[in-house]
KOLDO-374628 format. One record per residue (C-alpha): x, z, y. Coordinates in Angstrom, 3 decimals, always signed. Each point is the difference from the previous one (the first is absolute). Layout:
! residues N
PT, X, Z, Y
...
! end
This chain:
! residues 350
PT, +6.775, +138.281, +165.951
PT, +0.063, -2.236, +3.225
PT, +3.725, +0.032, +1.033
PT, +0.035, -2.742, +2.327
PT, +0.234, +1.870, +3.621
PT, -1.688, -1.175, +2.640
PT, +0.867, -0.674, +3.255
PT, +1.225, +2.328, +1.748
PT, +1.629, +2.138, -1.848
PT, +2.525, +2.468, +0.310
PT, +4.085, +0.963, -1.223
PT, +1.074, +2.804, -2.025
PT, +4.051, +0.357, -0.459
PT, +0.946, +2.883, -3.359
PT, +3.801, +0.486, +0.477
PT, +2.445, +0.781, +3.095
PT, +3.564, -0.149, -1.191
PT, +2.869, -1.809, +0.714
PT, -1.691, -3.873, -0.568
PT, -2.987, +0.643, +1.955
PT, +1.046, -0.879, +3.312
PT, -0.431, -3.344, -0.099
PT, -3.480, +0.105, -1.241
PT, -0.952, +2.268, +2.820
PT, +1.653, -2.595, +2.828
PT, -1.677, -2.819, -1.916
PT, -3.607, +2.076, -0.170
PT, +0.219, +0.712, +3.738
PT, +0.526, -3.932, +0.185
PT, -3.230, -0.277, -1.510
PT, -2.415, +2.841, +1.007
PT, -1.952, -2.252, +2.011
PT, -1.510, -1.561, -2.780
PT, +0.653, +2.073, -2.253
PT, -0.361, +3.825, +0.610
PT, +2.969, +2.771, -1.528
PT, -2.147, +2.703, -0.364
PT, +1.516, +2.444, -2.531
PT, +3.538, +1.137, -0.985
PT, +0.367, +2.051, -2.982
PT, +3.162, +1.879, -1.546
PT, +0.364, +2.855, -2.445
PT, +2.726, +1.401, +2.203
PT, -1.704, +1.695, +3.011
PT, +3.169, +0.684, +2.287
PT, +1.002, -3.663, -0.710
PT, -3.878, -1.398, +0.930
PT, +0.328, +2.053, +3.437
PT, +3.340, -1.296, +0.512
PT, -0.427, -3.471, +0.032
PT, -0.807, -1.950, +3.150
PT, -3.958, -1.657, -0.138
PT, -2.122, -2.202, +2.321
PT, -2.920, +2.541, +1.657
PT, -3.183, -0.375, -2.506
PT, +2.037, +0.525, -2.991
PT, -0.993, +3.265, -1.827
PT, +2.142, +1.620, -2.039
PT, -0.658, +1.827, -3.898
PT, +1.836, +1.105, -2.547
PT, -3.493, -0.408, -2.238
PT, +0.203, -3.667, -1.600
PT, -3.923, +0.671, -0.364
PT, -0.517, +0.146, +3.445
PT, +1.045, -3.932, +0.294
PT, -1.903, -1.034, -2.893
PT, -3.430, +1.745, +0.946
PT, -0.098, -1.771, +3.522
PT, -1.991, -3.370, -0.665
PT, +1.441, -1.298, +3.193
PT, +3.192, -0.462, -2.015
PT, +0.367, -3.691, -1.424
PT, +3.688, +0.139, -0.622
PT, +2.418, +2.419, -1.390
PT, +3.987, -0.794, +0.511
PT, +2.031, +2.148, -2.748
PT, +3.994, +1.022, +1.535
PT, +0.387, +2.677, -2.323
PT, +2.795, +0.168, -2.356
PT, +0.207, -2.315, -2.813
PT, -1.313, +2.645, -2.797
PT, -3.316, +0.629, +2.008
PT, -1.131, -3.609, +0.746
PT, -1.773, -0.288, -3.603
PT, -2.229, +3.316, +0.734
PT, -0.674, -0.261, +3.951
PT, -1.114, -4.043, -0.506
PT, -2.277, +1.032, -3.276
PT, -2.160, +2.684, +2.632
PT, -0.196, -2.544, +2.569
PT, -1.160, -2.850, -2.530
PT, -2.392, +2.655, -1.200
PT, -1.469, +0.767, +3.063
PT, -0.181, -4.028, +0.754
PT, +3.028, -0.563, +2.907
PT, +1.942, -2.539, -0.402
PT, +3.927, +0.764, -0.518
PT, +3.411, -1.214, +1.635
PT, +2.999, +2.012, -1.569
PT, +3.508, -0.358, +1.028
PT, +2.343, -1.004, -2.194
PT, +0.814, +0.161, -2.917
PT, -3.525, +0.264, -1.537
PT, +0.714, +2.878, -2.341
PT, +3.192, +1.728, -1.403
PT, -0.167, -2.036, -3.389
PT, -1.579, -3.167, -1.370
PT, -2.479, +2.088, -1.741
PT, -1.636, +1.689, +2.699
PT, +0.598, -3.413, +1.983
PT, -2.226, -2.176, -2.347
PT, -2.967, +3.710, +0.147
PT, -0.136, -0.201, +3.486
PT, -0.672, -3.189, +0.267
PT, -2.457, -0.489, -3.017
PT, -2.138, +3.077, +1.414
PT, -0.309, -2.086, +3.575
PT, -0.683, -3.115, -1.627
PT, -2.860, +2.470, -1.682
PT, -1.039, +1.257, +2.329
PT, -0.566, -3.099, +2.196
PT, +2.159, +0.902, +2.599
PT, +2.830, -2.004, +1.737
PT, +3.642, +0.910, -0.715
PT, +2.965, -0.714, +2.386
PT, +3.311, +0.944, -0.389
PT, +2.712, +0.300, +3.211
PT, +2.357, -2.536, -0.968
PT, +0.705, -1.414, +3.268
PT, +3.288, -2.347, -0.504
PT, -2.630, -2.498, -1.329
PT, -1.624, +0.124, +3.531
PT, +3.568, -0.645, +1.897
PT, -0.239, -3.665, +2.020
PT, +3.007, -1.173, -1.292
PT, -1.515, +1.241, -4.221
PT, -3.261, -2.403, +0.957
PT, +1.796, -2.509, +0.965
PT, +1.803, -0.346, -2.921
PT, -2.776, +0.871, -1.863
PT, -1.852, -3.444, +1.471
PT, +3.618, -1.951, -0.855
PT, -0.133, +1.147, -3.929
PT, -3.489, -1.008, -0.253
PT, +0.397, -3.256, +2.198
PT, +2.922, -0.977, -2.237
PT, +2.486, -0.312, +2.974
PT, +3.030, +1.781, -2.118
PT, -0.188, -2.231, -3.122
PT, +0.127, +1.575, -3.319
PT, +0.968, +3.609, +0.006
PT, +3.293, +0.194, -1.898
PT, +0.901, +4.093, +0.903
PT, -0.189, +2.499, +1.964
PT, +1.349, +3.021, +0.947
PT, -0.926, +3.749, +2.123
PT, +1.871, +2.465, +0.835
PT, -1.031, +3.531, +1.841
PT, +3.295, +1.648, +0.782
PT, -0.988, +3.127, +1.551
PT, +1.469, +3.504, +1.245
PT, -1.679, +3.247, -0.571
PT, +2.311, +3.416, +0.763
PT, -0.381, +2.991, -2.561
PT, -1.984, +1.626, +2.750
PT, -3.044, -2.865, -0.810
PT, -0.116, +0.844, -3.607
PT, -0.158, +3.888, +0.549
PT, -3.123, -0.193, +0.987
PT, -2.245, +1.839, -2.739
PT, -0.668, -2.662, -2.538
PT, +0.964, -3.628, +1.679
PT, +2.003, -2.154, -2.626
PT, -1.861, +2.104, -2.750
PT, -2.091, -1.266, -2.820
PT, -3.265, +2.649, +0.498
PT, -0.493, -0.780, +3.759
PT, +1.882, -3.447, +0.923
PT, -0.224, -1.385, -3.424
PT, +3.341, -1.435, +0.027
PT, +3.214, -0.910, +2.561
PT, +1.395, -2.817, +2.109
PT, -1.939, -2.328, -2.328
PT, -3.768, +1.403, +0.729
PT, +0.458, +1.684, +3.213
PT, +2.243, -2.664, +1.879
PT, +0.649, -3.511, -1.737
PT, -3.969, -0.207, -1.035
PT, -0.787, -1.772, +3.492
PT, +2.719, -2.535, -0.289
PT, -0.637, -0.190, -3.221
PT, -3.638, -0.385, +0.077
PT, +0.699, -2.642, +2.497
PT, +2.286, -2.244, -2.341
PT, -2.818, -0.275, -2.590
PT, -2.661, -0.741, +2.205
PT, +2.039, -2.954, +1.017
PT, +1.386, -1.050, -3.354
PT, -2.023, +1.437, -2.244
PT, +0.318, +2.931, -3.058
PT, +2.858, -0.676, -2.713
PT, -0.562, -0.361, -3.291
PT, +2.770, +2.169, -1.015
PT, +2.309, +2.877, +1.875
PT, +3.192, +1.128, -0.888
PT, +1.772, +3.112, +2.207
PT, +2.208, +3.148, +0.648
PT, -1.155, +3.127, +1.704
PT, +2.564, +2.824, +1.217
PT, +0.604, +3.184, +2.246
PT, +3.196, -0.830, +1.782
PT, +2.130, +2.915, +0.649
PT, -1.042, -0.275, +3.901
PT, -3.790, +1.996, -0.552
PT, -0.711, +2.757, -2.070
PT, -3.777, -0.318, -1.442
PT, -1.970, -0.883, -2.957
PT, -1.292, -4.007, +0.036
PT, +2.875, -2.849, +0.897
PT, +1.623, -1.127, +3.522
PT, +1.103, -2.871, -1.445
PT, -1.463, -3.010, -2.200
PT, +0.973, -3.258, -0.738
PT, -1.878, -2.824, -2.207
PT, -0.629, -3.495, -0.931
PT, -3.779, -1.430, +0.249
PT, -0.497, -2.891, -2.793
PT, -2.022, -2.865, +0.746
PT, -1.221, -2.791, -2.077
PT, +2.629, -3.140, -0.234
PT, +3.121, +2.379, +0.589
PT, -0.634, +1.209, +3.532
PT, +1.350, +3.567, +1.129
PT, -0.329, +1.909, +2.582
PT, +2.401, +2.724, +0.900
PT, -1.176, +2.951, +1.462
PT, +2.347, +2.703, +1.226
PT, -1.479, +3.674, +1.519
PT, +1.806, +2.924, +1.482
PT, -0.167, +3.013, +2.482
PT, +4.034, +0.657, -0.335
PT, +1.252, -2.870, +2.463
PT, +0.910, +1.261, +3.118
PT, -0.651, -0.660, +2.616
PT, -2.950, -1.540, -1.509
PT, -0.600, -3.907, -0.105
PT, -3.073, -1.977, +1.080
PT, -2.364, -1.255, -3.294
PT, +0.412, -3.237, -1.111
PT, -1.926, -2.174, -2.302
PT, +1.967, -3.870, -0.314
PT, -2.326, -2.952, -2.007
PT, +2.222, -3.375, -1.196
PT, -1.915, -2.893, -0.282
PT, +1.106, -3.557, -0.802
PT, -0.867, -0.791, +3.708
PT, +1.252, +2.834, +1.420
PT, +0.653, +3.235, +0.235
PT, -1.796, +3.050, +2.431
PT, +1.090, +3.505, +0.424
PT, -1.954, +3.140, +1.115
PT, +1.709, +2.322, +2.191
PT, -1.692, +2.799, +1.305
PT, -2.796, -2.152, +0.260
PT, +1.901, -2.523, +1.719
PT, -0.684, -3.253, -1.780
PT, +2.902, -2.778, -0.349
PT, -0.565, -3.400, -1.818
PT, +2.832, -2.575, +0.039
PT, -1.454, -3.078, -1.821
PT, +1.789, -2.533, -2.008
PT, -0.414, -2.325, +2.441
PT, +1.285, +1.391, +2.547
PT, -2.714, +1.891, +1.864
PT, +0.194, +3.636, +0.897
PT, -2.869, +2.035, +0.764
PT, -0.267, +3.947, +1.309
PT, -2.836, +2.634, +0.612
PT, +1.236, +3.224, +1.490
PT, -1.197, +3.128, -1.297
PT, -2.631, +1.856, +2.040
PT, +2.028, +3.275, +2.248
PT, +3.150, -0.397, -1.759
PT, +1.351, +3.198, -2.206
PT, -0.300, +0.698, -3.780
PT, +0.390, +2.878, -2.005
PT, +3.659, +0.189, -0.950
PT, +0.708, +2.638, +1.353
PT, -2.754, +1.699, +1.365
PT, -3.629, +0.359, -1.820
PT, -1.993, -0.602, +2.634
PT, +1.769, -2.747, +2.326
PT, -2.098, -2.646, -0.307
PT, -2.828, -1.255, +2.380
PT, -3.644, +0.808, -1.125
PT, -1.334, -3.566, +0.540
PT, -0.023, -0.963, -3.394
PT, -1.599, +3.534, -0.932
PT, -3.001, -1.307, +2.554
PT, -0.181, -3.347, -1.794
PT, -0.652, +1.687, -3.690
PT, -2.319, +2.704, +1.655
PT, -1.704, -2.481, +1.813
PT, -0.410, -2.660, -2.347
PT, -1.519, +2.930, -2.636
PT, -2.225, +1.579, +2.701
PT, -1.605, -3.840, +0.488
PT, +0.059, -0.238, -4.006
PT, -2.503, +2.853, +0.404
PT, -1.972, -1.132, +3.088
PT, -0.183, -3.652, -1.577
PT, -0.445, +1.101, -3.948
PT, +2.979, -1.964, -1.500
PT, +3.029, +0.606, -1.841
PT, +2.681, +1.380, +2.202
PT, +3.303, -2.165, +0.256
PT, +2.037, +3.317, -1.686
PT, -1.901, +1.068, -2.945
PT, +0.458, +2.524, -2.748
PT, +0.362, -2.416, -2.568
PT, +2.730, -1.865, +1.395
PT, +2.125, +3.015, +0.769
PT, -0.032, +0.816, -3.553
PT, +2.485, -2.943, -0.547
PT, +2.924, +1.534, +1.904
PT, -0.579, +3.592, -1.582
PT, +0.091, -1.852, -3.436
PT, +3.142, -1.581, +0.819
PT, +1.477, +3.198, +0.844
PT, -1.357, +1.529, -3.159
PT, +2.121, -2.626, -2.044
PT, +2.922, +0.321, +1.724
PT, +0.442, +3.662, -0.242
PT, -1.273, -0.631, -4.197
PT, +2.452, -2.560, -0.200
PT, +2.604, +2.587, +1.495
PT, -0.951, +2.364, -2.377
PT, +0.403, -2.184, -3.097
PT, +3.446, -1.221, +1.441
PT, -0.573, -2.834, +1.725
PT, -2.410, -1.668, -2.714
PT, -2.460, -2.794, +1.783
PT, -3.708, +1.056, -0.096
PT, -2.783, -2.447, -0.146
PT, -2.103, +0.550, +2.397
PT, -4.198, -0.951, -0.460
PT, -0.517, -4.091, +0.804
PT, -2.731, +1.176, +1.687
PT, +1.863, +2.778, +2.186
PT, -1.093, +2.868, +1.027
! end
């Protein structure tokens, strides 16, 4: 099968929940060269609902998208539970796939989704856009330029607030749909972030929890140590019961300094004396609300995976990488389980 599209070709969106606002602002960023043609969603009073660009047809019929050879690109914002099956048709029927985070509900159906794309010869992105932030690539360019020293720890923490009234919708924080809690469905782009700057550990100790503040099924709170070769930690700490709700932070020590990660607001203070700031791009964070954050790092993923098809290369967020993070969070809630116990995780992670 020939699953390279050729220029031009055209944008199908599956999903219109809660996260896919910012992928619509980014697509209508990018319909010049790049066409949104399609937006599917198995709930038909929800698809009429939701605000679209004129051109944009609407369907409740996944089929419809995948029979339309105009279609080069399918971007998956369904829950969780459905990424595995949606992505599948649309590597079947040669589009290429974006799916929003995380890229299934467990590790399992993670490492299937991927495999069948990498089958089927089509290109796999996933919408983890903290790696896209200006003040992440930055430090992303300092780690590999050296300008930190050696890494000696580091630490995140995504201290959140969610109200009741967010987990009663029908099945959020629930293993069928969501696949898990704070750890999978919040702290997975910070965390995500943190080990595409330092790296996967080799082992993970943690404890996972349902504090008295939310009543559902998977945990609101988590808390773990990532172990590194030569006796380097990091600390990562995740919850949606702080109020007010705290901006993200990810902080890397090095023996020549030290940066921190705010929000996407990037501090280094150098041993030397130096001090060095990029500010985040339109300010905000999720903390308290899910969706106040500016879509401009949304664009940049979309984007750069929409040229990964025009251009036939790998796309800067793949599949394969996003595995790490879920496998991470897989240990973490094991090591829960068996009391705190490390697990090893694979050198060769995911």
């Amino acid at each position: 099968m020939n699953t390279t599209a050729a220029a031009p070709f055209e944008v199908a969106v599956v999903g219109a929940g809660l996260g896919s606002a910012p992928h619509f602002a980014a697509l209508a960023d990018l319909r010049g060269p790049y066409p949104w043609t399609w937006l599917c969603a198995r709930d038909a009073q929800r698809l009429q609902a939701v605000a679209v660009p004129d051109g944009v047809r609407r369907t409740t019929r996944l089929q419809d998208v995948l029979d339309d050879p105009r279609v080069g690109a399918v971007l998956v914002l369904t829950p969780p539970g459905a990424h595995l099956d949606v992505a599948r048709q649309a590597a079947d029927a040669g589009k290429h796939v974006l799916v929003e985070k995380p890229l299934e509900r467990d590790l399992r159906r993670a490492r299937e989704l991927v495999a069948h794309c990498e089958a089927r010869g089509v290109k796999l992105a996933v919408m983890l856009q903290h790696r896209m932030r200006s003040g992440a690539l930055r430090l992303a360019q300092l780690l590999r330029d050296g300008a930190l020293g050696t890494i000696t720890s580091a630490a995140m923490q995504v201290r959140w607030w969610r109200p009741q009234s967010y987990y009663d919708e029908p099945g959020r924080g629930t293993l069928a749909r969501d696949g898990g809690g704070v750890l999978l469905t919040q702290a997975i782009h910070t965390l995500d972030l943190l080990l595409a700057l330092i790296g996967p550990p080799q082992r993970v100790s943690g404890v996972v929890s349902t504090s008295v503040v939310h009543t559902m099924e998977c945990e609101d709170c988590a808390s773990a140590l990532l172990h590194y070769d030569g006796g380097r930690v990091a600390v990562l700490q995740a919850t949606t019961a702080a109020y007010p709700g705290y901006p993200e932070r990810i902080e890397i020590n090095g023996a020549s300094g030290t940066a921190t990660l705010e929000s996407g607001r990037l501090q280094v203070a150098y041993a030397d004396g130096r001090r060095e700031n990029v500010d985040a791009e339109g300010g905000g964070g999720g903390g308290a609300d899910p969706m106040a954050f500016h879509h401009g790092p949304h664009r940049a993923v979309l984007r750069d995976f929409l040229d990964a098809v025009q251009e036939d290369r790998p796309p800067a967020v793949t599949g394969r990488s996003a595995l790490v993070a879920q496998q991470v969070i897989d240990a973490i809630v094991a090591s829960s389980a068996a009391g705190g116990a490390p697990i090893a995780l694979a050198p060769s992670a995911p």
